[in-house]
N, C-alpha and C positions, 0 to 999 in steps of 0.2 A: 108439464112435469115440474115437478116441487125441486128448484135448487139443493143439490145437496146439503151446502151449509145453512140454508133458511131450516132446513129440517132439521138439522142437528140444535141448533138455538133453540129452536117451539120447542123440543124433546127432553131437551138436557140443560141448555145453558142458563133460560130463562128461571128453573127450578134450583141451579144450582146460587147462581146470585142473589136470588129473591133471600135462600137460607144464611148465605155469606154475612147479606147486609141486612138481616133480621126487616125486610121490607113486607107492608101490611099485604098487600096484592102485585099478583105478575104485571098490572101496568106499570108500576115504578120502576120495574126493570131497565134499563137501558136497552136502546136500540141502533139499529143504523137507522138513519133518516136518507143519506145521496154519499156517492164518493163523485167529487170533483176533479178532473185529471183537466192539469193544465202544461201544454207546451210551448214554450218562450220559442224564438225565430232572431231574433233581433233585425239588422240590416237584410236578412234573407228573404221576411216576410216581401218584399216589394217583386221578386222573384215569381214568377207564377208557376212555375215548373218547381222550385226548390217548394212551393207554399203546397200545391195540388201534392206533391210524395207524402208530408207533414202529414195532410188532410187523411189521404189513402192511409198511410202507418197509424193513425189516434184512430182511424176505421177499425183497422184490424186487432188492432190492442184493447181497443173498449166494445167492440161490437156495435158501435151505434156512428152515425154521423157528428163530427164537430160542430164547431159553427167558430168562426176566424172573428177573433178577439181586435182590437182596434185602441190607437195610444191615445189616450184620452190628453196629454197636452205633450208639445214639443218638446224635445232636449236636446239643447246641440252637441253636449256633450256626446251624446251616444248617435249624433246623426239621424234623431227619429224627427217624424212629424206627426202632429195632430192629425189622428183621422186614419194613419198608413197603420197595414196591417200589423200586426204583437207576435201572435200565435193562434194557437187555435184550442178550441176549451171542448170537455166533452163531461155533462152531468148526469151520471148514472143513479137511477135507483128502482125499486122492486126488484124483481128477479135478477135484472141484468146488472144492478149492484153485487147481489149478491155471487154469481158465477166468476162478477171481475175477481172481488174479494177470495174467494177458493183459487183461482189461478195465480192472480199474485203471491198470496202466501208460501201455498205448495206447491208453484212450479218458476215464478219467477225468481223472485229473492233467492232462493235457493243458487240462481243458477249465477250470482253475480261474484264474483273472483276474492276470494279473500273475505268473502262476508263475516263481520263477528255479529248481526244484530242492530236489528232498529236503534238511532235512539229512542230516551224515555223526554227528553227534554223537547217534543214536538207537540206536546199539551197545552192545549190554553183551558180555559176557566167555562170554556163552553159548551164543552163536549165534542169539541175538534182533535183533531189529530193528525199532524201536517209531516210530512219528510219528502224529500225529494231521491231523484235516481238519476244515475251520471249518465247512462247508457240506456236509451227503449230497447235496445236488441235482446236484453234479457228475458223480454216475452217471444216466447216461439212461436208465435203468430207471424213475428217479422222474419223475411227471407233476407239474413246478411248481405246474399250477391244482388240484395238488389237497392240495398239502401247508399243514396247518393255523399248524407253525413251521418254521423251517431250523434244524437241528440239527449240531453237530460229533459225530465220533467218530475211537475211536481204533483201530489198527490194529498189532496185531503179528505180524508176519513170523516162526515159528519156522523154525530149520536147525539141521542136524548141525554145524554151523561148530565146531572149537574154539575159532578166538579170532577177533577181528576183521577182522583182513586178510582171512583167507579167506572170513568171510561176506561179507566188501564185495566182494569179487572174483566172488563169486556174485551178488551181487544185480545187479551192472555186467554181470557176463555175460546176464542176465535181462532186459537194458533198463531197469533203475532207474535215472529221470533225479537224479542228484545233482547239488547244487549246488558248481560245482569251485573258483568262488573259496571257499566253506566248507571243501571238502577239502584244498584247499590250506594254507588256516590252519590245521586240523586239524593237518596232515605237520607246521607249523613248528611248531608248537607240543609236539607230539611230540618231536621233535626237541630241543629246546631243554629238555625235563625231562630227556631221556638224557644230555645232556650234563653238564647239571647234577648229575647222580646217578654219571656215571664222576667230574666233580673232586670231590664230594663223598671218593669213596672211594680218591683220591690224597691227597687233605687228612688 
C-alpha cells in the first residue's frame, strides 16, 4: 500500500512546484532522498540496559532497527572513550521514510507543549533540513510508564533541494509547520545582507 503522503506529493505537490518554479520537467522537482534520526546517550551509552530501552524506543518511533553509533575519538572532558558506545542512529527512506514523515508532522509535533513552529534556520545549501526535539515521548508509539529517561533527538530531513528556497517550499508543501514570525526575520534579514553586498559593490 502507497504511503499516504508519497501519494499526495506524485498527485499534487510535484505539479504544484514544477509550476511555482517555472521548472522544464517533474524531475527537477525536489524530493526526499532518507530522514536520518539520531539519538545521543552520552555516559549512559556504556549502560546496556539504559542502551537496549534507547534501541527498543528508536524501534518504535522509526519502525525500523537502529544500529549503536560509536565516539570516534576520546574526550575527557565529557568522560567518553574512543570506540564506547554514542547513541544509536536509524536511516529511513522509501515508504518507511515517508509514513515517519506523516506521523511526525501530524501527530508528533503537534503533541509537543507550547509549540510555536519549526525553525527556518535548520537549512544548509544542500538540501538538508536539521532540528532536533527535547522529548521522544512526543511520538505515541512510546509508552511514558515505561520509559526509564526522556531523551531529545535529532532529525534530519534529506532532499534533492539545490538550495534553500526550494527545499523550504517542499517541506511547506509537505505540511511542515514552521514558525512564520522566524521566517519572517529570516526574509529581513536576507534581505538586508543583499543589500548590503550590492552597496558594497557600488562602493
Amino acid at each position: 500500500m502507497i504511503p499516504r503522503l508519497k501519494e499526495e506529493y506524485s498527485k499534487k505537490v510535484i505539479d504544484d512546484l514544477q509550476k511555482r518554479f517555472s521548472m522544464k520537467n517533474k524531475h527537477m522537482v525536489p524530493k526526499f532522498t532518507k530522514v536520518v534520526l539520531n539519538m545521543g546517550l552520552g555516559l549512559d551509552g556504556n549502560d546496556k540496559k539504559k542502551l537496549q530501552n534507547c534501541i527498543e524506543d528508536m524501534s518504535l518511533i522509526s519502525g525500523q532497527k537502529p544500529i549503536v553509533t560509536k565516539f570516534k575519538q576520546s574526550i575527557s572532558n565529557f568522560k567518553t572513550r574512543k570506540g564506547s558506545n554514542a547513541g544509536v542512529k536509524v536511516t529511513l527512506r522509501s515508504n518507511k521514510m515517508y509514513e515517519f514523515i506523516d506521523r511526525l508532522v501530524n501527530i508528533a509535533l503537534p503533541r509537543i507543549k507550547d509549540f510555536q513552529g519549526l525553525s527556518p534556520s535548520g537549512f544548509d545549501n544542500f538540501g538538508n533540513y536539521s532540528f532536533g526535539i527535547k522529548e521522544h515521548i512526543i511520538f505515541p508509539e512510546i509508552n511514558f510508564d515505561k520509559v526509564d529517561r526522556i531523551r531529545g533527538m535529532d532529525i534530519t530531513i534529506v532532499t534533492t533541494g539545490e538550495d534553500i528556497k526550494i527545499t523550504h517550499a517542499l517541506l511547506v508543501a509537505m505540511n511542515f509547520p514552521f514558525n512564520k514570525k522566524l521566517e519572517r526575520k529570516v526574509k529581513k534579514t536576507k534581505r538586508v545582507i543583499i543589500l548590503e553586498k550590492e552597496e558594497n559593490k557600488v562602493n
